[in-house]
C-alpha positions in Angstrom: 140.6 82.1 48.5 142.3 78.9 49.3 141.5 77.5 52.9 139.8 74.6 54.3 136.5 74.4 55.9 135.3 73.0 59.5 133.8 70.0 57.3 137.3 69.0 55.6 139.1 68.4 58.7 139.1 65.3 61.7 137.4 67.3 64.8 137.0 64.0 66.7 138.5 63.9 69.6 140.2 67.4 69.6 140.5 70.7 71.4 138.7 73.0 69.1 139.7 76.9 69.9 136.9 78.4 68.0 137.0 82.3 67.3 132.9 84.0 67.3 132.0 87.4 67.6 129.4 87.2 70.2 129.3 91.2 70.2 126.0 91.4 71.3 123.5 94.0 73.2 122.9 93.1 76.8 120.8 94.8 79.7 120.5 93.9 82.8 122.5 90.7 82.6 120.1 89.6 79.9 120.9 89.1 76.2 118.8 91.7 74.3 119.4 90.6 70.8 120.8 87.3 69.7 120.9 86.5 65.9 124.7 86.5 65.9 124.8 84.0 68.4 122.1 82.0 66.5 124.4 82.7 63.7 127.4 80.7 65.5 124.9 77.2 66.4 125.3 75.4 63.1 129.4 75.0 63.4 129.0 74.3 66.9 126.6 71.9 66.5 128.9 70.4 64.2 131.3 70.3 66.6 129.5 68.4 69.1 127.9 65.6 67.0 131.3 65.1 65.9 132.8 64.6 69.4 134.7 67.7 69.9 135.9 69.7 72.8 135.3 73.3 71.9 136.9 76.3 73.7 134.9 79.6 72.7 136.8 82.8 72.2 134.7 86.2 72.0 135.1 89.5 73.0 132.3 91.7 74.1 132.2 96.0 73.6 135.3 97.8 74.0 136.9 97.4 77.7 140.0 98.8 79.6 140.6 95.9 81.3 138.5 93.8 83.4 134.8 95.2 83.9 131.8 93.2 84.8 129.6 95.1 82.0 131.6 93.8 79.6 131.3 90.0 81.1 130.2 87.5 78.2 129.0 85.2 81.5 124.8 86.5 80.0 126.3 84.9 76.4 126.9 81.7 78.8 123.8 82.0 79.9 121.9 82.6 76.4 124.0 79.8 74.4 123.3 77.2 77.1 119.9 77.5 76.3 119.7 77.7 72.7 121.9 74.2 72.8 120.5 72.8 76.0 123.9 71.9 77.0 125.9 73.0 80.3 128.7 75.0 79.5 131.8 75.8 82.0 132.8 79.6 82.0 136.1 80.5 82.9 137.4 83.8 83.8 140.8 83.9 83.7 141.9 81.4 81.4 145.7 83.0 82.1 145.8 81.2 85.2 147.5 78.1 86.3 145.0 74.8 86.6 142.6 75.6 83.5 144.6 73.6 80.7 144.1 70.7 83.1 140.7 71.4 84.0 140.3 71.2 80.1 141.7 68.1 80.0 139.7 66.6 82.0 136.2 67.0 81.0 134.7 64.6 78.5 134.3 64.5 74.9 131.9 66.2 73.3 132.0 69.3 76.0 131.8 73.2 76.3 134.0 75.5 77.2 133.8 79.3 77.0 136.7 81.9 78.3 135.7 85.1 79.7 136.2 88.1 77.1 139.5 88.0 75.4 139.5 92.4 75.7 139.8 92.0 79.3 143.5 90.9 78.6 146.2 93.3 77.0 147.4 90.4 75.0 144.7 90.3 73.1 145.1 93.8 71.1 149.0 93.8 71.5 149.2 90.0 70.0 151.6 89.4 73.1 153.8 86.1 72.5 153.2 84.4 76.1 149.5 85.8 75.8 149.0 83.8 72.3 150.9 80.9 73.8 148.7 80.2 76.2 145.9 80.3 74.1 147.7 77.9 71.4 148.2 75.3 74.1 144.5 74.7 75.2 143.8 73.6 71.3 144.7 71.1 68.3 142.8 72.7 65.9 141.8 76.6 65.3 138.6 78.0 63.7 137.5 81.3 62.6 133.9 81.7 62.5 133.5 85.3 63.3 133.3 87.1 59.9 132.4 90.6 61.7 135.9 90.4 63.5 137.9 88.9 60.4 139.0 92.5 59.1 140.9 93.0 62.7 144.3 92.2 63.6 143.9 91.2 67.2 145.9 88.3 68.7 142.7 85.7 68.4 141.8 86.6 65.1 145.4 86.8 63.7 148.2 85.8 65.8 146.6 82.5 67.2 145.8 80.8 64.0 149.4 81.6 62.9 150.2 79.3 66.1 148.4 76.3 65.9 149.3 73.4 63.1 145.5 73.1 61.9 143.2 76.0 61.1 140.1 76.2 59.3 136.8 78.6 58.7 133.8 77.4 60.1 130.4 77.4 58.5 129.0 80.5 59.0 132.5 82.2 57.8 132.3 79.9 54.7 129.0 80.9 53.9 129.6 84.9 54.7 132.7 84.9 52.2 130.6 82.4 49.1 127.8 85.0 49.4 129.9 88.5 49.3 132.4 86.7 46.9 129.5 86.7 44.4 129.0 90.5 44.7 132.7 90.7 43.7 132.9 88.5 41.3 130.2 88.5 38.6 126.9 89.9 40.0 124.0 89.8 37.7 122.9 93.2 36.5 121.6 95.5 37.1 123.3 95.8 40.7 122.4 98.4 42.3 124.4 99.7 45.9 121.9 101.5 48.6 125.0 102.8 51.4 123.5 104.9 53.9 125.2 106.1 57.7 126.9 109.1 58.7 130.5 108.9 57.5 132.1 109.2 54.2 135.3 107.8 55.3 133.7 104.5 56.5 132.3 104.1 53.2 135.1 105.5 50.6 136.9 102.2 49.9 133.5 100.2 49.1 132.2 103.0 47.4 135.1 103.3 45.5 135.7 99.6 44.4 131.9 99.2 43.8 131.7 101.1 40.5 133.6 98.3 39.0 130.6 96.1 39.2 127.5 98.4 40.0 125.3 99.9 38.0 123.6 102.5 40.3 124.4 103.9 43.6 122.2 105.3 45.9 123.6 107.7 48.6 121.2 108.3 51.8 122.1 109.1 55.5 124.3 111.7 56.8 127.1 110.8 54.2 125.1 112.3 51.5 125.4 116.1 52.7 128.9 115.5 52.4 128.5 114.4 48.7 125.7 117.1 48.2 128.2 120.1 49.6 131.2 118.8 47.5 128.4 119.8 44.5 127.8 123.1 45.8 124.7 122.6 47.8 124.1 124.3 50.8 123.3 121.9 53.6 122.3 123.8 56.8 123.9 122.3 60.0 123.7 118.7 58.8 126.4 116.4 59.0 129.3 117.3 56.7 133.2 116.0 56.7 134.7 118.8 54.7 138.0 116.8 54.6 136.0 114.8 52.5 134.7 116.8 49.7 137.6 116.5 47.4 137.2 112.3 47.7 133.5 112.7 46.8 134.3 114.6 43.7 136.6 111.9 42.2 134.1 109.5 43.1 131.4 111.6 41.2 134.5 111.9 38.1 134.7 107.8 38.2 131.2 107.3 38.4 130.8 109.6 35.1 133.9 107.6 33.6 132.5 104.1 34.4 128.9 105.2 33.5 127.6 104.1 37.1 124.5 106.2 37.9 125.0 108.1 41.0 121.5 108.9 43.6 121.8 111.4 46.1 118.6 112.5 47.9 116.2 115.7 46.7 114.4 116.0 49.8 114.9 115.4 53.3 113.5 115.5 56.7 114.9 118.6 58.4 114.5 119.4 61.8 116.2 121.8 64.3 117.5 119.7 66.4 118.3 116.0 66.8 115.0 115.6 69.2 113.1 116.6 66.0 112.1 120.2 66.5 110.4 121.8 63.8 110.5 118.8 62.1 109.9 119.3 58.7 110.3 118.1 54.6 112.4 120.4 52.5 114.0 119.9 48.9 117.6 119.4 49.1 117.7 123.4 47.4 115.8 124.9 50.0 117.9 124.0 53.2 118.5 126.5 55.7 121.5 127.4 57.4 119.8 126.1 61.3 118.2 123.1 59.1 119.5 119.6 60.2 118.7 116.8 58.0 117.8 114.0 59.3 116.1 111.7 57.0 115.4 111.2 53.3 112.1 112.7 52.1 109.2 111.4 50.3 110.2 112.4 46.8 113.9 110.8 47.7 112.2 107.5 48.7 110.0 107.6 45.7 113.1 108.2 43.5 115.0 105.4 45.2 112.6 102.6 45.1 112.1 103.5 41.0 115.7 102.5 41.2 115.4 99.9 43.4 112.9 98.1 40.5 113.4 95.3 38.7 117.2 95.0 39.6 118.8 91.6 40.0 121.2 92.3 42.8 121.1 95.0 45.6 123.2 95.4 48.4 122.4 97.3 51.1 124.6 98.9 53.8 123.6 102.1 56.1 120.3 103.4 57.3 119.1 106.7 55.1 118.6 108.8 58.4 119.1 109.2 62.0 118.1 106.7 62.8 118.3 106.8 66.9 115.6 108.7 66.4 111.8 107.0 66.0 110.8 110.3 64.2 113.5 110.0 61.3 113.3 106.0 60.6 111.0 105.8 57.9 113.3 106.3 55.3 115.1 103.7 56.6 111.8 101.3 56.9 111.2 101.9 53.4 114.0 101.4 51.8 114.1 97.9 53.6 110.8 97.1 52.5 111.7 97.9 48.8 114.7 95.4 49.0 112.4 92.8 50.0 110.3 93.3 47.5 112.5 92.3 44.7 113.7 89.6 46.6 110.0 87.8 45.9 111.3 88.8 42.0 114.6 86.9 42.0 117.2 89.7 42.5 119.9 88.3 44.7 119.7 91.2 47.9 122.5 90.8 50.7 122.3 93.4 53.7 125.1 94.1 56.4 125.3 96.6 59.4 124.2 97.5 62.6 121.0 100.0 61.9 120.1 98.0 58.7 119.9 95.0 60.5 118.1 96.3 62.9 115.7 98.1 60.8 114.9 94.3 59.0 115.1 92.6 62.1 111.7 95.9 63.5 110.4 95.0 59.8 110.7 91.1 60.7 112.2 90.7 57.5 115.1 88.3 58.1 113.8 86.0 55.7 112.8 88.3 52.8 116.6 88.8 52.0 118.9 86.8 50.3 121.3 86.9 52.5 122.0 89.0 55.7 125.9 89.6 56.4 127.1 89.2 60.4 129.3 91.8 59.4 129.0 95.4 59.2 132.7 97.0 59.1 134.1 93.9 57.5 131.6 92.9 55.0 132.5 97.0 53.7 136.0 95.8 53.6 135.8 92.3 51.9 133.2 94.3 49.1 135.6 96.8 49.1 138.7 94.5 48.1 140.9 95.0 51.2 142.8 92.2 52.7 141.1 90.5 56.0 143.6 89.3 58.4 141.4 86.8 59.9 140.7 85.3 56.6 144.4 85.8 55.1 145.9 83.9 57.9 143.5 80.3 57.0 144.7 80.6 53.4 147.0 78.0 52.8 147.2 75.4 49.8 145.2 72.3 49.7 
C-alpha cells in the first residue's frame, strides 16, 4: 500500500478535516468507555504542535436523522479533557456562517462537527453534501481504521475531493501491524474467531488458511460448523444457509493441512438467562439445550493449542457473552493469549466483546497489539479492498 502518512506532509498553517471513529458507549451524557478516543490523541497531538487547525469528523451509533442520543457533544466533552484544550462544537456544519467562523479562530485550534449520520449526505455521498465538507479543509486525514471498510461520503467521497490526503498515525500503525499477519507471520499462527455469525467470519476464515496453522472455532458460529458435520446441536445458534460454506472450509483446511478446533463441550442452558445451566459434551446435546459457552475440556483443548505459538490472532468471544454466567470461556481464552505474549509470540486482538473481555481482564498491555477495528480489521485479514484506505493510495 502506497500512501503518505500525517508525518510526510506540511500541516502548518492548514485546515486539517480529520476522519475518527469516535463510536463510542455513552450513558447519561457521560462517555462510558474511551480507548478509541485515546486511540485518536497521538495524531491530534501532532496536529497541534505543529500549528494546525483541525476539523473532527465522527459519527456516533446508527441515526435516522437528527436525535440528541446520538449527539457526539459528551465526545466534546471527554476529548477536551484528555487534551486540556477548549474545543468549539458545531451542529450543523451545513449552515451558512461556519466556514467563516472557521476562518477566524487562531492557529493551532479545535474544531469538532456534530455527527456526520445526522445528515443524508453522509451515507448517499451527496455532491453538495461532500462539497461542503471539502471547502472547510486543505488537507484530509483518515485516522479511523474501524470505519475504513465503509463507503460513506467522509470516509470515501471526501478524500476523493481534497488535493492532499494522508493516514494518520493510528491508521498507519493499524495497517503495519495487520499487514504482518498477511504477509509473512512467524509460525505457528494460530486463529482463535469466536461470535455468533458464520457469515461475518467466512471471508477471514477463508483467506486465513493461507497463512495459519490452526484455527480454533468457539462462540455461536461453531454449531453452525458442528451441524454442517452432522452433530446435533439442540436449540443453539445455527445458520443453515451456511452449512454447505462450512464444509468447503473443512475440505480446504484438509487440503492446506490447517488444523481445524471446534469445541467438545459446552455450557448449555435452557434459556439465554442461564436456566438449567449446565456442561455437556458436544455429543450429548439435547434438542431444548442452548449452548452458550465453551466448556472446560474445550478450554483445556484450546489453550494446548494456544502453547508455544508465535503468532495468535484473536477475533470473537467463545460464548454469550451478554451474559456474566457464560463469560468464562471468553476470560480464559484471553488470559491464555497473554500468556504467550510474555513468550514472544506476536498476539493482535480486534472486536467489540474481545476488547472488552481484555479491557474486564485489564489486559491492554499484555497483547501485542490491539486493533480499533472489529468489522474492518476481519476485512483487511481477510484480503478485501477498504475504501477508506484505497482512496489515500496514490504514488509517492
Amino acid at each position: 500500500m502506497r500512501f503518505k502518512r500525517i508525518d510526510q506532509i506540511d500541516v502548518k498553517g492548514k485546515n486539517v478535516l480529520i476522519r475518527v471513529d469516535y463510536n463510542v458507549p455513552i450513558e447519561n451524557g457521560k462517555v462510558l468507555e474511551n480507548k478509541r478516543i485515546v486511540e485518536s490523541l497521538p495524531t491530534l497531538k501532532y496536529l497541534i504542535e505543529n500549528g494546525s487547525k483541525i476539523i473532527i469528523l465522527s459519527h456516533l451509533g446508527r441515526p435516522k436523522g437528527f436525535d440528541k442520543k446520538f449527539s457526539l457533544f459528551p465526545v466534546k466533552e471527554e476529548l477536551e479533557k484528555l487534551l486540556n484544550i477548549e474545543i468549539l462544537f458545531i451542529e450543523d456544519f451545513l449552515k451558512d456562517g461556519v466556514k467563516e467562523k472557521i476562518d477566524s479562530l487562531p492557529f493551532p485550534s479545535l474544531v469538532m462537527f456534530e455527527n456526520v449520520r445526522f445528515f443524508k449526505g453522509e451515507k448517499e455521498g451527496e455532491e453538495q453534501y461532500v462539497n461542503k465538507l471539502s471547502s472547510f479543509g486543505d488537507i484530509y486525514v483518515n485516522d479511523g481504521f474501524a470505519v475504513s471498510h465503509r463507503k460513506e461520503a467522509s470516509i470515501y467521497n471526501l478524500p476523493l475531493k481534497m488535493k492532499e490526503k494522508c493516514a494518520g498515525l493510528l491508521l498507519s500503525k493499524e495497517i503495519e501491524n495487520l499487514s504482518k499477519l498477511n504477509e509473512n507471520p512467524s509460525k505457528p499462527y494460530v486463529f482463535v474467531v469466536g461470535g455468533s455469525k458464520v457469515s461475518t467470519k467466512l471471508t477471514i476464515i477463508d483467506n486465513i488458511m493461507n497463512n495459519a496453522s490452526t484455527v480454533i472455532i468457539g462462540g455461536a458460529l461453531s454449531f453452525t460448523f458442528l451441524k454442517s458435520q452432522g452433530f446435533s446441536v439442540g436449540k443453539s445458534l445455527v445458520e443453515d444457509d451456511m452449512l454447505d460454506e462450512c464444509k468447503k472450509i473443512f475440505k480446504m483446511a484438509n487440503e492446506k493441512m490447517v488444523n481445524v478446533l471446534l469445541p467438545l463441550d459446552f455450557v448449555v442452558a435452557k434459556n439465554l438467562e442461564g436456566g438449567g445451566k449446565r456442561i455437556e459434551k458436544r455429543e450429548s446435546l439435547k434438542e431444548d439445550d442452548l449452548g452458550l459457552d465453551i466448556g472446560p475440556l474445550s478450554i483445556e483443548i484450546f489453550k494446548a493449542s494456544l502453547k508455544d505459538s508465535k503468532t495468535i490472532v484473536w477475533n470473537g468471544p467463545m460464548g454469550y457473552f451478554e451474559n456474566p454466567l457464560f463469560v468464562n470461556g471468553t476470560f480464559e481464552i484471553g488470559k491464555a493469549i497473554a500468556e504467550e505474549t510474555k513468550k514472544g509470540a506476536f498476539t493482535v486482538a480486534g472486536g467489540g466483546d474481545s476488547l472488552l473481555a481484555i479491557d474486564k481482564l485489564n489486559l491492554f498491555s499484555s497483547f501485542s497489539f490491539i486493533s480499533t477495528g472489529g468489522g474492518a480489521m476481519l476485512e483487511f485479514l481477510g484480503g478485501v479492498e477498504m475504501p477508506g484506505i484505497k482512496v489515500l493510495e496514490e504514488v509517492l
